[in-house]
Each structure stands twice: as C-alpha cells, then as structure tokens.
C-alpha positions in Angstrom: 23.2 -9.1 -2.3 25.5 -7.0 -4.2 23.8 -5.1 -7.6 24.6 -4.1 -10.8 25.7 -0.3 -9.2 28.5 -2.0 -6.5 30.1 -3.8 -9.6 30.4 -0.7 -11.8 31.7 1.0 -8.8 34.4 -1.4 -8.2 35.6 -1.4 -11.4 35.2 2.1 -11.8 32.8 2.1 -14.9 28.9 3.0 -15.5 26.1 0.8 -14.6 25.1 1.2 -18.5 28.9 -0.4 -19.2 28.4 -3.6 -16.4 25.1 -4.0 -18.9 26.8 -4.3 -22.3 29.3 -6.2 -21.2 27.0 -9.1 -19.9 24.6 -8.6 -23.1 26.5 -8.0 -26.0 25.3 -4.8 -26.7 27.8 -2.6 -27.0 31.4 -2.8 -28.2 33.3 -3.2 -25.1 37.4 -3.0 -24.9 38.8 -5.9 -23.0 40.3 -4.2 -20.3 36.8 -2.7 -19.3 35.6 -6.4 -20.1 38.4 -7.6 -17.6 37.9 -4.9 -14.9 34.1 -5.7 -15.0 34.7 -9.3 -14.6 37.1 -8.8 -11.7 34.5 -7.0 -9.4 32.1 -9.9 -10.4 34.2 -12.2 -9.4 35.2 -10.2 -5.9 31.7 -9.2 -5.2 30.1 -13.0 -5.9 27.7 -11.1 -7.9 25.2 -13.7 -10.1 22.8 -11.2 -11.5 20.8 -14.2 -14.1 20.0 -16.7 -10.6 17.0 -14.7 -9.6 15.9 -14.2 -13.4 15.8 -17.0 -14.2 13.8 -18.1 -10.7 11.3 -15.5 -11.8 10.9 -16.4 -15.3 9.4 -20.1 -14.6 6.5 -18.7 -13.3 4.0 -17.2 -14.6 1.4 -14.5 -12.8 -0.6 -13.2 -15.3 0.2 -9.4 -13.7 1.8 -6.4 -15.4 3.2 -4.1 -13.0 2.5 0.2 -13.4 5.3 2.1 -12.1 4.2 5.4 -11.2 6.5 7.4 -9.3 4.2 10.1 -7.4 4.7 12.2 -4.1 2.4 11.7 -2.0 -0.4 14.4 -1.7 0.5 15.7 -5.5 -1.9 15.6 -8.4 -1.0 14.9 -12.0 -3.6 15.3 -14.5 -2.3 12.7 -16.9 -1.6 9.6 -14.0 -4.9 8.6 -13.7 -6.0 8.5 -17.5 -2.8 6.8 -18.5 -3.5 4.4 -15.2 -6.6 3.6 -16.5 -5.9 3.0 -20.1 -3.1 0.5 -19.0 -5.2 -1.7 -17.1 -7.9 -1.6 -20.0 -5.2 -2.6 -22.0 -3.8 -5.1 -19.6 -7.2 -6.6 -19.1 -7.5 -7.3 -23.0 -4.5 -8.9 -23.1 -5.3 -11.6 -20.3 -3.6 -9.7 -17.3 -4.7 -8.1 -14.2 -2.1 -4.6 -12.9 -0.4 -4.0 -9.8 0.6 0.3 -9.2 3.7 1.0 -7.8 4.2 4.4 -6.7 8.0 5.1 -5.4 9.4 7.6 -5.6 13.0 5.7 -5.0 12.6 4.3 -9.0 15.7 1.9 -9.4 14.9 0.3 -6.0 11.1 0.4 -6.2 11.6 -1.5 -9.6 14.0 -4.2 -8.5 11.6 -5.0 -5.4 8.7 -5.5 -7.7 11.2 -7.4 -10.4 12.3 -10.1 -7.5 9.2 -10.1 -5.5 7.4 -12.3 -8.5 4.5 -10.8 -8.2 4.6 -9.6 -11.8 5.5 -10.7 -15.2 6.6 -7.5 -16.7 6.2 -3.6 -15.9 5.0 -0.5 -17.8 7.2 2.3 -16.8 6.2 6.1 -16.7 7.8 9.2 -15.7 10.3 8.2 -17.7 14.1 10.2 -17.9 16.7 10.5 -20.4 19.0 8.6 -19.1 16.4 6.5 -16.4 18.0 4.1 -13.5 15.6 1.6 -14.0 17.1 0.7 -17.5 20.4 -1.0 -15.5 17.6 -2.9 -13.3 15.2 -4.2 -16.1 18.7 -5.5 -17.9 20.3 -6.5 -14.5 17.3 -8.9 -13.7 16.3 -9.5 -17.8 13.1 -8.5 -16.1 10.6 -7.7 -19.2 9.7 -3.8 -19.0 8.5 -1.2 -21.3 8.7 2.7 -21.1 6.1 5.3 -22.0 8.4 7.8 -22.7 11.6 7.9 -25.0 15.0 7.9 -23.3 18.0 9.3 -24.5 19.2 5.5 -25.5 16.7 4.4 -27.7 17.1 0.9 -28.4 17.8 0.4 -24.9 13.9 -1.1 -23.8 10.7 -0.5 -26.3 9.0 2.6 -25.6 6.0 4.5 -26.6 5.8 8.5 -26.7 4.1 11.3 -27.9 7.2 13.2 -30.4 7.2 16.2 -27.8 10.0 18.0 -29.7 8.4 18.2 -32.8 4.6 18.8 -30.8 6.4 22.2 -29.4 8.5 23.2 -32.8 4.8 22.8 -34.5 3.3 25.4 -31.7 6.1 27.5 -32.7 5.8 27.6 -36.1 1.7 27.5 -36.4 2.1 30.6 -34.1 4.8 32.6 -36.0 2.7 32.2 -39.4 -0.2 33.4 -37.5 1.7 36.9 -37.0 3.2 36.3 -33.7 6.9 36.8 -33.2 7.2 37.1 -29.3 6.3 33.4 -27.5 6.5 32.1 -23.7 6.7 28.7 -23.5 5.2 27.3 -20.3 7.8 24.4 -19.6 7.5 21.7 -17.1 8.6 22.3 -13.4 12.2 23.3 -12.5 12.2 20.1 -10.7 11.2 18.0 -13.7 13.9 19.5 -16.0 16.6 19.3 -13.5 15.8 15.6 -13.2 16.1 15.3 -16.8 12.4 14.1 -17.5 12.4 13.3 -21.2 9.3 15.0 -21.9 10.3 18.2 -20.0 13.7 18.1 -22.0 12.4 17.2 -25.1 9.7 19.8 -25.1 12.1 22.8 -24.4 14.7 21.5 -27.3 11.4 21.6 -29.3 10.6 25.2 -28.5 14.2 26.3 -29.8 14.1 24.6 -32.8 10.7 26.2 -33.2 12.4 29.6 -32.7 15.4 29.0 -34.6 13.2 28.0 -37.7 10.8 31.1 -37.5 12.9 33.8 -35.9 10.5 34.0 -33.2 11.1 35.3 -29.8 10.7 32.0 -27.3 11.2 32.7 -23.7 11.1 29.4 -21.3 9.7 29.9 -18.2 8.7 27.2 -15.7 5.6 26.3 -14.5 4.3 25.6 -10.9 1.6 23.6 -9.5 -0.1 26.4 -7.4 -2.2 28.5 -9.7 -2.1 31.8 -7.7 1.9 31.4 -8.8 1.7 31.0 -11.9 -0.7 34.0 -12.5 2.3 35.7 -10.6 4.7 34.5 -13.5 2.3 35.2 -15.9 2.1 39.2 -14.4 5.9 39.2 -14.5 6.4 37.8 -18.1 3.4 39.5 -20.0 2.1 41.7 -18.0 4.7 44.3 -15.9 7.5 43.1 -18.7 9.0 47.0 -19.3 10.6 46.9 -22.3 8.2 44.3 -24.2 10.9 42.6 -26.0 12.2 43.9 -29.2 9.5 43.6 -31.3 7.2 44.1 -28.4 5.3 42.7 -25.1 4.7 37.7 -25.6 1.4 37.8 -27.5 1.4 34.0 -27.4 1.6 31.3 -24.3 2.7 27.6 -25.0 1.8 25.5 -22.2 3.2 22.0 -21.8 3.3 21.5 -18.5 0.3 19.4 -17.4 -0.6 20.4 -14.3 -1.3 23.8 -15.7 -3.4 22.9 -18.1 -6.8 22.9 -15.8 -6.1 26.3 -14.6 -4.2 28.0 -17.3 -7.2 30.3 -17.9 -7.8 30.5 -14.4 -4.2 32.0 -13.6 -4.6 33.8 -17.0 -7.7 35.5 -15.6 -6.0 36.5 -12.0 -3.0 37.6 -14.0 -5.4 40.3 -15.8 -5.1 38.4 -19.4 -7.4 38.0 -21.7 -7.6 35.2 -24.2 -7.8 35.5 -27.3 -7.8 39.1 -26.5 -4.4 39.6 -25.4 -3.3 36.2 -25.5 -3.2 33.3 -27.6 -2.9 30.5 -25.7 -1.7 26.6 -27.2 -1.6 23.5 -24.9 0.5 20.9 -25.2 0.0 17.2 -24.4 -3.7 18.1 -22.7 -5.8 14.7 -22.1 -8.6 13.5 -24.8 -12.0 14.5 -23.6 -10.5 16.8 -21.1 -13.8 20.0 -21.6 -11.3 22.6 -19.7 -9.1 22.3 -22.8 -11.4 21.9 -25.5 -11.6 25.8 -26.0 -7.8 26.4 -26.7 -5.5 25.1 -29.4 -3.7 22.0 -28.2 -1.8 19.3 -29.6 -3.4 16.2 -27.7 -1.7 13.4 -25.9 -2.3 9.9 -27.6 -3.5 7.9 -24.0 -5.1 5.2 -25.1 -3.0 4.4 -28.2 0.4 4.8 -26.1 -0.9 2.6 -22.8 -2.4 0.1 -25.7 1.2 -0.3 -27.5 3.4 0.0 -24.3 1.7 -2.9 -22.5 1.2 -4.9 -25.8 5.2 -4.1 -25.6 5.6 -5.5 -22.3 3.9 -8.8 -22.7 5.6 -9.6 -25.6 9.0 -9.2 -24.0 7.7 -11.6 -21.0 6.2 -14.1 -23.6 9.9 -13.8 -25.3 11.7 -14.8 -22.3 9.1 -17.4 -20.8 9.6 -19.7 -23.8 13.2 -19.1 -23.5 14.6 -22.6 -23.0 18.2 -22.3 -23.9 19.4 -21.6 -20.5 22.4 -19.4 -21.3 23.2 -16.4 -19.2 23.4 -13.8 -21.5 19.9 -15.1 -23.1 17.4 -13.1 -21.3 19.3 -9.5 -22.1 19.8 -10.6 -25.9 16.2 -11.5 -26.1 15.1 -8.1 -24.7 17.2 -6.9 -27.5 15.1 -8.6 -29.9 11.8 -7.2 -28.7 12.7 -3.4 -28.5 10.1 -1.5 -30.4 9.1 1.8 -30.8 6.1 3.9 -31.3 7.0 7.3 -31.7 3.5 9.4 -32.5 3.5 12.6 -34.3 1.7 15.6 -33.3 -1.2 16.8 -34.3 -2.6 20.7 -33.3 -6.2 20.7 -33.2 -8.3 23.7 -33.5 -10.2 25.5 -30.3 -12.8 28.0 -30.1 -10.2 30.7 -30.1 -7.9 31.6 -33.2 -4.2 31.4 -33.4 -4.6 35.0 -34.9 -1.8 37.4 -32.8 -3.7 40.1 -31.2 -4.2 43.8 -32.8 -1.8 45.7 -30.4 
C-alpha cells in the first residue's frame, strides 16, 4: 500500500507538503497542488479508507510510544510511563507501550492495527516522522515534547530553553563567569531531539545575556566516561579559560543525573568545593538529586495534559459524522493545544555561590 512518503517522492515535494495539501493547512500553490494530486492518482493512494475503518470503533486504549534500544536505561521512561497510565486509567482507558525504534513505521502499525484509539508520543524531535503518519491516518496523537512546528499536533513540554538560560543566569549572578553545560548525547543532538536542541539554544542565550563563558560538552551514558570528560574540561584544562578554570557544571542530560556526583568524585571534584553543580530536568522525588540545584521536570502534570490531549482528539474525530475526507485532518486542527511549563530552579543543600579560587 503506497504511504504518504512514495507520493511526496513522486511529486518531488515533502511529506509535511502531501499533508497540507489534503488538510488545508497551509497555503499551497496549485502547481504543487497539481503535482501532489498526480502521484495520488498514479500511485492509487486513499490515505482516509483505513481512518475512517479505525474511527468506528472504539477500544478504550491509548497507545505510549517509547522508542528505546534495547538493553539502555533512561531515568525519565519509566516515571513518565507510569504517570501516563495513571492518567489513562482516570480517564476510562487502559495503555499499550510501543517501543520501536523505527518511529514513523512503529506508529503506523499501531495506527492501523486498531488496537488503540489514540497515542501519547515521547522522544519527540524537531521536525518528528510520526507527524506525516498521525496526519496521513487522522489517527489522534499527542506529543510530550515541542516540535519545531507547533501547531502541528498538541504537545506538552517542560520550556527547556528558558530552564537552561535560567541556570545561566542564576549562576552568573552568583559570581560565576566560566560554565560547562552537560548537554544530551551526540547522538540525541544529531537526531535533532527537541529537548537536546532546545536545551543547548538555552545555554547560549544564557551566555549571551550574562557574558558568561558556556562551553557545551556532551554527555555519555557510562559514568567512568564522563568522569574522563569531566578531568579533561575542569580538571587538566591548561589555560583555564580567560577568566579562569568552569567553576560551574549544568547537567541536562538525564542519564547523568544519577551519577553526576559519582563521576564528579572519580574525576577528583568536589562539590560545592570546586564545583557548583545545577541539574536540569531531574525527576520529582528522585533523593540522588535532591542535594544539588535543579530545575525539576513537571511528570505528572505533562503525562496528565498530554493524554487528556490525546483523548480529546479521539473523542473529536469519533463523533465525527460528516464523512468528508479532509474532516479528520481539519478536526485535529481544532484540538491542537499546548502546555508549555515554565521552569522553576529549586534550591539544594549546596549553594550556587562560585568557589573561592
């Protein structure tokens, strides 16, 4: 069955363009309007057929999709996993976890499989694949995380810009002026992960405000390699910087958060000591954290709006009973919301003070 990806490639335009075209969205010239129809027409392609066959039932699931290796821990999956299905459960519905790693695919087996009404979708990017699928199949689906479109599906996110510019700034009035922000994998930024991207763009901003020193590093998953990085950037750094050796650490990334002090320790750092250390985005009630700085990741209040998000899209296209088309992409239109949350920095047992040199 031909997809929304083999018609933009036969008419030579972006999935994102196939989409506006059949919803509406977008101001669309009529030669790309033309083109578009003539690969429909070549390829047979009848995207709303299945939609529609999955839209008069009703299952009474909401669908997690959780992209994850295999064998690789995240210390925010399984609290956000968690909170969804509470949330899910108060809302009348049970949840089914999908964890491919393949996330346009994954999505569009769950989508025609029925066995869902809608899907929450994490590990979200800037510009995420699954968007084209969810309005391909005007299958009901809403994002924790912002993409760079933002009134392309509802969405829920912490405001990680601002959460790192805030890190900056709190830091530089406490008398530091040389930073390292910890930033999500090299993996994760390459991929364009909207946190990881979002967090970094927060960290020059930060800098740019302040005059601060902010050098981006990225973090690993093995601890022992980190405390390497951590050696190299505030430890056997020569020349100190300009105005002298990183008396601060950022950390965003979150599987460094549970042994941050831990690599800290290996790398011959002390904190507050020689180090003040903030964390960004660690997990409510998480104890390893509760001694540090950190601007805390909303969990419960982003899983509680997201699915409440997600079930209102389904309820909005089940009691559609027009019958057009172009209905179920204009109605997922209509119930795009936001919740962007601002960040807060909480106080730890250690000061933001910079160190006496």
């Amino acid at each position: 069955m031909p997809t929304i990806r083999d018609v933009a490639q036969h008419a030579g335009v972006a999935p994102s363009t196939v989409s506006y075209v059949f919803n509406g969205s977008r101001p669309i010239s009529e030669e790309t309007r033309r083109r578009v129809q003539e690969a429909v027409d070549a390829l047979g392609y009848h995207p709303r057929a299945s939609a529609r066959t999955l839209r008069s039932s009703r299952t009474h699931v909401i669908a997690l999709a959780l992209p994850r290796p295999a064998g690789r821990r995240n210390a925010v999956d399984g609290p956000f996993a968690i909170a969804v299905s509470d949330a899910a459960v108060r809302l009348g519905y049970d949840l089914l976890l999908t964890t491919s790693q393949d996330k346009a695919e994954g999505l569009r087996r769950v989508a025609l499989s029925g066995l869902a009404d809608a899907a929450v979708l994490m590990a979200v990017d800037m510009e995420d694949a699954r968007i084209d699928v969810v309005r391909e199949l005007a299958f009901p689906a809403a994002l924790i995380g912002r993409p760079a479109d933002e009134d392309a599906l509802p969405w829920t996110d912490l405001d990680w810009e601002e959460a790192a510019a805030l890190a900056v700034r709190e830091l530089a009035a406490a008398g530091h002026h040389e930073m390292v922000y910890l930033a999500p994998t090299e993996e994760e930024v390459a991929g364009r992960r909207s946190y990881a991207l979002r967090g970094i763009a927060g960290a020059a901003r930060g800098a740019r405000g302040t005059g601060a020193t902010v050098t981006v590093a990225h973090a690993v998953d093995d601890p022992a390699e980190v405390a390497r990085r951590l050696r190299g950037l505030l430890v056997e750094r020569a020349d100190g910087g300009a105005r002298g050796r990183p008396t601060a650490l950022i950390v965003q990334h979150p599987s460094a958060h549970h042994h941050i002090l831990t690599s800290m320790t290996d790398a011959g750092l002390r904190t507050p000591e020689d180090l003040t250390v903030v964390v960004i985005g660690a997990v409510p009630g998480d104890l390893s954290g509760r001694r540090l700085p950190r601007v805390e990741l909303p969990v419960e209040t982003l899983a509680g709006e997201v699915t409440r998000l997600a079930v209102t899209a389904a309820t909005a296209l089940r009691e559609n009973t027009v019958g057009d088309a172009e209905a179920g992409p204009r109605l997922l239109a209509d119930t795009v919301g936001h919740l962007l949350i601002a960040p807060t920095l909480l106080p730890g047992d250690t000061p933001l003070t910079a160190p006496r040199a």
